[in-house]
C-alpha positions as CSV (number, residue, x, y, z in Angstrom):
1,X,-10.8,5.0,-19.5
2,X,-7.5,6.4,-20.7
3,X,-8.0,10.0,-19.2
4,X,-8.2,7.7,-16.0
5,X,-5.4,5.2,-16.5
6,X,-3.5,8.8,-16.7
7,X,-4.7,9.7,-14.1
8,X,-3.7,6.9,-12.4
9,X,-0.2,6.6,-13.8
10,X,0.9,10.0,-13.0
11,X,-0.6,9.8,-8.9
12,X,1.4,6.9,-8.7
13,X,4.4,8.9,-9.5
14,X,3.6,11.2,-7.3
15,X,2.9,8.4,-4.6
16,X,6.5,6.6,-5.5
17,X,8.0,9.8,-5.4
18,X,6.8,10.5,-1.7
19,X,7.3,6.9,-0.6
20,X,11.0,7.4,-1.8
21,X,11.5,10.9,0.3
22,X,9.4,9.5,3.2
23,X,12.1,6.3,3.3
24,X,15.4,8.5,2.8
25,X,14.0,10.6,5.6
26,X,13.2,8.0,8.0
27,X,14.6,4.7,6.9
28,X,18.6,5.6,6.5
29,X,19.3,5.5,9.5
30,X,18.4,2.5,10.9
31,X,19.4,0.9,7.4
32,X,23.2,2.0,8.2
33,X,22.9,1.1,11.5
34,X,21.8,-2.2,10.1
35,X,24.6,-2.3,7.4
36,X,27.2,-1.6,10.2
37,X,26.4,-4.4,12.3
38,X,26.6,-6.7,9.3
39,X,29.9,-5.2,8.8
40,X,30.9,-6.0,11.9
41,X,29.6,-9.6,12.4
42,X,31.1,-10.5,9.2
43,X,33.5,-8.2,8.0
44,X,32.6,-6.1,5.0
45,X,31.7,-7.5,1.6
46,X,34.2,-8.4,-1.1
47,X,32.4,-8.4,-4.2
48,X,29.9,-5.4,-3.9
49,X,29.1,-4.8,-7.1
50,X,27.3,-0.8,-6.3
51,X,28.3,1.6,-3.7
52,X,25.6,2.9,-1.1
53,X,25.2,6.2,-3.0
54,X,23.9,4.0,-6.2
55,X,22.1,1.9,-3.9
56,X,19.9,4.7,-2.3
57,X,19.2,6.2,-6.1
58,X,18.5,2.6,-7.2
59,X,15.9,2.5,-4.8
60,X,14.7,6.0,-5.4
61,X,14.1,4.5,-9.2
62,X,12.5,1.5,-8.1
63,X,10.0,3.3,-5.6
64,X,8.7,5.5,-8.8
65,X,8.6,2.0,-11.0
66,X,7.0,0.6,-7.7
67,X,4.1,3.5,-7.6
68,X,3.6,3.7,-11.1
69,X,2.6,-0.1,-11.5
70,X,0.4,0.9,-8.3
71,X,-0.9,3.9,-9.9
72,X,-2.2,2.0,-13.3
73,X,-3.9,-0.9,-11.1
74,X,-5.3,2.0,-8.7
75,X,-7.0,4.0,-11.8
76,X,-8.4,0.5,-13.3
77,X,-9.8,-0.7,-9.9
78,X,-11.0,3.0,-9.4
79,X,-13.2,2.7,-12.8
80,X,-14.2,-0.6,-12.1
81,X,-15.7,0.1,-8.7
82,X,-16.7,4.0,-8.4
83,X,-20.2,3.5,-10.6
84,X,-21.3,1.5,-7.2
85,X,-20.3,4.2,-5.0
86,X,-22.8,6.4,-6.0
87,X,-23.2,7.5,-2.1
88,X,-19.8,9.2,-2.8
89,X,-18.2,11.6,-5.4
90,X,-14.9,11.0,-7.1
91,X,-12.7,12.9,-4.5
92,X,-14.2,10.3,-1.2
93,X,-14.1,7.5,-3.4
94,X,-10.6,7.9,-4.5
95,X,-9.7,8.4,-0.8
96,X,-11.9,5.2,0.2
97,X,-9.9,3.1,-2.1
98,X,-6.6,4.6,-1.4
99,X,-7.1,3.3,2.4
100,X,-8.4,-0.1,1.1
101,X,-5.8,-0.4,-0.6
102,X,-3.3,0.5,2.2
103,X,-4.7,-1.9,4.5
104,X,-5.4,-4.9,1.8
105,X,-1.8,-4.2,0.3
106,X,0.7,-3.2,3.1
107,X,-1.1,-3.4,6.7
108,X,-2.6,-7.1,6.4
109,X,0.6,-8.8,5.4
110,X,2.4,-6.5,8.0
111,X,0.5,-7.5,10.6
112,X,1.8,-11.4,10.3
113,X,5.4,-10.7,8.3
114,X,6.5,-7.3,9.3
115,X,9.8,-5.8,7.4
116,X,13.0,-6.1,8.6
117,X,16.8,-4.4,7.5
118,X,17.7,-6.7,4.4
119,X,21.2,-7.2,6.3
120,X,19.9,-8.9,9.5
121,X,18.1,-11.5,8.1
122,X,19.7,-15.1,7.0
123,X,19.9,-14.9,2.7
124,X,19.0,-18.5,2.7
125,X,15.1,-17.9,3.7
126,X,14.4,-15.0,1.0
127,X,12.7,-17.1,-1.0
128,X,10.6,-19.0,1.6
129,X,9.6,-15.6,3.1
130,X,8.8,-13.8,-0.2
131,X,6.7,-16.5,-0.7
132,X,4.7,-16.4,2.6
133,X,4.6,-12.7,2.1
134,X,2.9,-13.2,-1.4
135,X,0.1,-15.6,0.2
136,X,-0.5,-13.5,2.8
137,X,-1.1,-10.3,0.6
138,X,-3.1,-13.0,-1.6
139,X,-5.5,-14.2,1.3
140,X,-6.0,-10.2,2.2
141,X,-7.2,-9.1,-1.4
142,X,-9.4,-12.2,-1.3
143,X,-10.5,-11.4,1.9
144,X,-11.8,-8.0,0.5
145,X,-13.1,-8.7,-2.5
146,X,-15.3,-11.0,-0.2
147,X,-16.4,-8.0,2.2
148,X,-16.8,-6.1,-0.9
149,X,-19.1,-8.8,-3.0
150,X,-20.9,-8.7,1.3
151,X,-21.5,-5.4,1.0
152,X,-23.1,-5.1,-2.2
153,X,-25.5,-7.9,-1.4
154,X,-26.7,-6.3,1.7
155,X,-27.0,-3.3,-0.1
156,X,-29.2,-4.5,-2.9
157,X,-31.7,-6.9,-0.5
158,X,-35.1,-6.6,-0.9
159,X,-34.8,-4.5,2.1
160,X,-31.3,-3.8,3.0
161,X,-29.8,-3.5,6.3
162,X,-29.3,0.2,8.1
163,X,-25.8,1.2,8.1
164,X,-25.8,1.0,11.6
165,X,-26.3,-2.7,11.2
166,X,-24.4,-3.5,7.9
167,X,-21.1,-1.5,9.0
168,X,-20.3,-3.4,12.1
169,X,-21.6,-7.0,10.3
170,X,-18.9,-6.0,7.6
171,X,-16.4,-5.0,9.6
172,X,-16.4,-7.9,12.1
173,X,-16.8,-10.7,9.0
174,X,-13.9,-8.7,7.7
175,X,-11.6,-9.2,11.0
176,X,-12.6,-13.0,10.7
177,X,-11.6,-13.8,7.7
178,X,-8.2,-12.0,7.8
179,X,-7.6,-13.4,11.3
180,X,-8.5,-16.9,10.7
181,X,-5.8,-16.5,6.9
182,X,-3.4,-15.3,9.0
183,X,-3.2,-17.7,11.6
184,X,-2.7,-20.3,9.4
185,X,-0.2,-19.2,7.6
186,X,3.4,-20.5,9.2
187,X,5.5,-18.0,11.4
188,X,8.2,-16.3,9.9
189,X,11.3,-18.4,9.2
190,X,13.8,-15.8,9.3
191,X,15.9,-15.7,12.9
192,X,16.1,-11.8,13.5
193,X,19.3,-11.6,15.5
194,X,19.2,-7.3,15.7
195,X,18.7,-4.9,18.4
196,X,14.9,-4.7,19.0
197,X,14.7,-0.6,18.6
198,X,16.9,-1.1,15.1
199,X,13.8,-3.8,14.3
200,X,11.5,-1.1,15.3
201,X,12.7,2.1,13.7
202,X,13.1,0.0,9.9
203,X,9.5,-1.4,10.7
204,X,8.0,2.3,11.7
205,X,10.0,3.6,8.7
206,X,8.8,1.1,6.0
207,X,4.9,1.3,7.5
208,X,5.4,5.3,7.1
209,X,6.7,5.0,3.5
210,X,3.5,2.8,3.0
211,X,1.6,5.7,3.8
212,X,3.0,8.5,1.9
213,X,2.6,5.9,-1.0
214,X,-1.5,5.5,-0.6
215,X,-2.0,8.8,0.8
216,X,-0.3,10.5,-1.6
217,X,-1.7,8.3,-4.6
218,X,-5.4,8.4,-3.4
219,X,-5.5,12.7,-2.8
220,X,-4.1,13.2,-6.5
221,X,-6.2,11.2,-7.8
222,X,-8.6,12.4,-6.3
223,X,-7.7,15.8,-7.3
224,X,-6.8,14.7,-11.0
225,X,-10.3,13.3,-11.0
226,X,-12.6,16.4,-9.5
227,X,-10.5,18.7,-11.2
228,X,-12.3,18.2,-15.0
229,X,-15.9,18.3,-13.6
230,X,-15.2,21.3,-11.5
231,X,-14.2,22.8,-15.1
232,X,-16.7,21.7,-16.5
233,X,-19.5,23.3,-14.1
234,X,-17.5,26.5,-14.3
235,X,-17.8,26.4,-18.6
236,X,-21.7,25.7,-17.7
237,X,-21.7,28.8,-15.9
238,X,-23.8,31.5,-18.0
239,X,-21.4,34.9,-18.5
240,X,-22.8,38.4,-17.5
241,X,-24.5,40.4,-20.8
């Protein structure tokens, strides 16, 4: 368990350190497009207490802290669950749970409360929507620790369903539950008064850090975890006379 909670901590490094480089790359811009129209509307800030170059390293440090935590809860969820996938080895179950985790995590909640540039919003409904945000990511890792509890018990009927038939009857009571959580959950309260492409770009930007987070997480993980048995076969291996 600790080799794994290693494991874990140090592909979620490497997953914070990609999200980081995948927002600088792509999110920048439209957060100082974002910043200058605040600037505009209401004139620029009195009190700042950090300028923009300590607020892009802040977030640099917080993206690490960010994949780290996800990194240790990745490697115990990983331990907990990969004895039942014995239909895959470490590397496809690491990648499985990487894009589980993707979708239960970041793509659900996006789906009803997509992100927006901090400075467009109005301050007064952070709380409110942090709040909805939470509830929403809530209902999605309910909703598949539900499919995944479905799963097992079709696996381990009596007779258990073909894949052909237990895939799609997944998938669809899957799409159900996350549909019918997410429409009744209340509508974003925050007024977006922004250019529509300036919504868009932050939105593609933040969905594309997402990514470089899980994908980068799940593959060294993966790697970090097929690594030791492929050493171990090779020390098996009987040397030449």
């Amino acid at each position: 368990m600790k080799r794994i909670a290693t494991h874990g901590l140090l592909a979620g490094l490497a997953g914070g350190l990609a999200m980081a480089v995948a927002l600088m790359a792509l999110g920048e811009a439209p957060l100082g497009r974002a910043i200058a129209l605040e600037v505009a509307n209401n004139g620029p800030p009195l009190d700042a207490p950090f300028g923009r170059g300590e607020q892009q390293a802040g977030g640099a440090l917080a993206a690490l802290i960010f994949g780290a935590a996800m990194g240790s809860i990745f490697g115990v969820v990983y331990a907990l669950v990969q004895p039942k996938l014995h239909f895959m080895d470490a590397w496809q179950a690491s990648m499985a749970l990487g894009a589980t985790a993707l979708v239960t995590i970041y793509l659900v909640p996006f789906l009803k409360y997509p992100a927006n540039p901090p400075t467009v919003g109005d301050p007064e409904t952070i709380g409110q929507r942090t709040l909805l945000y939470l509830v929403a990511m809530a209902w999605s890792v309910v909703a598949s620790w539900a499919i995944w509890r479905l799963w097992r018990a079709l696996v381990n009927r009596p007779h258990p369903l073909e894949l052909r038939w237990r895939a799609p009857l997944t998938a669809t009571a899957y799409v159900a539950l996350v549909t019918v959580g997410l429409s009744l959950l209340p509508a974003s309260p925050d007024p977006v008064n922004a250019p529509a492409t300036l919504i868009w770009q932050f939105r593609m930007a933040s969905l594309a850090g997402a990514v470089a987070l899980w994908t980068v997480l799940a593959t060294s993980f993966g790697w970090l975890s097929v690594r030791p048995a492929a050493d171990r076969q090779k020390a098996q291996v009987p040397t030449a006379p």
